[in-house]
N, C-alpha and C positions, 0 to 999 in steps of 0.2 A: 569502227564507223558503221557496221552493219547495225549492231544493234542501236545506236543513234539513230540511223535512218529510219528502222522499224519500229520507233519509238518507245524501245525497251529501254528506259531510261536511267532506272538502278542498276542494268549491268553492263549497260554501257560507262556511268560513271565508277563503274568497280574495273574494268577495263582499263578506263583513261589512267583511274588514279596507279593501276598494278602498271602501267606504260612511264608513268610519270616516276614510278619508284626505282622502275629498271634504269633509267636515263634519267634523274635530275634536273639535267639542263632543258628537258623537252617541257617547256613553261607553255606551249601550248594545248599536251595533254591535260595538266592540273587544268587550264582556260574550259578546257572542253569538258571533264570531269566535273568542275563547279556546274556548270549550265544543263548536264543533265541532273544533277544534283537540285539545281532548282527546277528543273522542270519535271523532277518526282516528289518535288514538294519538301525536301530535305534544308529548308533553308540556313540552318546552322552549320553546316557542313557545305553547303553549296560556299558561304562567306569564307569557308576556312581554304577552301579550294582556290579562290577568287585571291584568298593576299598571300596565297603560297605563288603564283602565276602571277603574281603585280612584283614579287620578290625578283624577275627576269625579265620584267618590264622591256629594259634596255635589247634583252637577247631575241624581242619578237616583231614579226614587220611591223610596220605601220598600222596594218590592218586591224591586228589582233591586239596591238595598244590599243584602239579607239575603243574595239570591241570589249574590250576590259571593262575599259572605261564608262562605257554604256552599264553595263550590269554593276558595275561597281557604285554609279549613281543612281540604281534602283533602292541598292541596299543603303548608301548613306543618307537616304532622306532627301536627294535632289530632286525627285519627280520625273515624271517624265520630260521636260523642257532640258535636262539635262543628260536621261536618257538619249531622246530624240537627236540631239547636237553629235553625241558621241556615233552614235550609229550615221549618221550624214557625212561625219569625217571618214568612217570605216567605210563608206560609199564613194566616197572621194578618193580615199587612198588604193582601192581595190576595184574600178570600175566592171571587171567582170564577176564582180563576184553575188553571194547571196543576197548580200546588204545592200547592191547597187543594181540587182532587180528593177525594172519598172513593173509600177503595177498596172499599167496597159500595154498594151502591143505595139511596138514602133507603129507609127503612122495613123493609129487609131485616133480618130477627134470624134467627137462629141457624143449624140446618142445613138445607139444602133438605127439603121433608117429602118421605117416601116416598110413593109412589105406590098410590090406595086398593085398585084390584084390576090383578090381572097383564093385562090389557087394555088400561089406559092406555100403559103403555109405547109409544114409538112403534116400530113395526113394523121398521122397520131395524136397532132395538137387539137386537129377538130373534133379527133374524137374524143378525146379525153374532157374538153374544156366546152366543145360546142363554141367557140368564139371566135372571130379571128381579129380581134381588138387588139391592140398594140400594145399592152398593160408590161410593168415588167416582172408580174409572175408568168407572162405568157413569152415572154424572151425564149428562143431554144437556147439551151444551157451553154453554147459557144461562143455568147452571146454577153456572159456573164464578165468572162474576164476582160472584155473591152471595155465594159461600160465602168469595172473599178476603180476608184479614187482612191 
């Protein structure tokens, strides 16, 4: 999982699959092994990972079926509308999880407010920009993840 995280992602999938060989039944390794697999661009081997872990289907939560299922309709020619469904289930079935993320911040609505006088700005913004216009290249960067859709 380190080298997942640290986006090493050929040896994290050489990882998953040597995890997936020692245990068999761990269909969620081969899951995870496809997906760094595709996201080192390995796509013939990411698929081959993906129906060796659809082979265990029955043996993984909820979560990691849906998840399957998501990538699984990458590769069969679903699109994304069939992606997108799968992954909303894998959000449903797993509320704390990666997939069930919000992309704003509890309680955030709508735009960042503007700032009440031109002295709140923080002082690097003026310097940098000379502006203290409301623009959203001028948002401080903390700023960013509220305003996400």
């Amino acid at each position: 999982m380190r080298q997942y995280g640290e986006l090493e992602h050929t040896a994290a999938a050489e990882s998953f699959v040597r995890a997936f060989e020692l245990d068999p039944s761990f269909y969620v390794a081969a899951f995870y092994a496809g997906l760094n697999y595709g996201n080192a661009g390995d796509a013939e081997r990411a698929r081959e990972m993906y129906e060796k872990a659809a082979e265990g289907r029955d043996r993984m939560s909820d979560y990691y079926r849906h998840r399957l299922d998501a990538q699984m309709a990458s590769f069969n020619g679903e699109g994304l509308p069939g992606y997108y469904e799968a992954n909303r289930k894998a959000a449903l079935a797993a509320p704390g999880s990666k997939a069930a993320a919000p992309s704003r911040p509890p309680g955030a609505t709508g735009r960042p407010r503007r700032p009440r006088s031109s002295g709140s700005w923080p002082r690097r913004h003026r310097r940098t920009t000379g502006s203290y216009r409301c623009t959203p290249r001028a948002w401080p960067a903390s700023w960013a993840t509220r305003t996400a859709r």
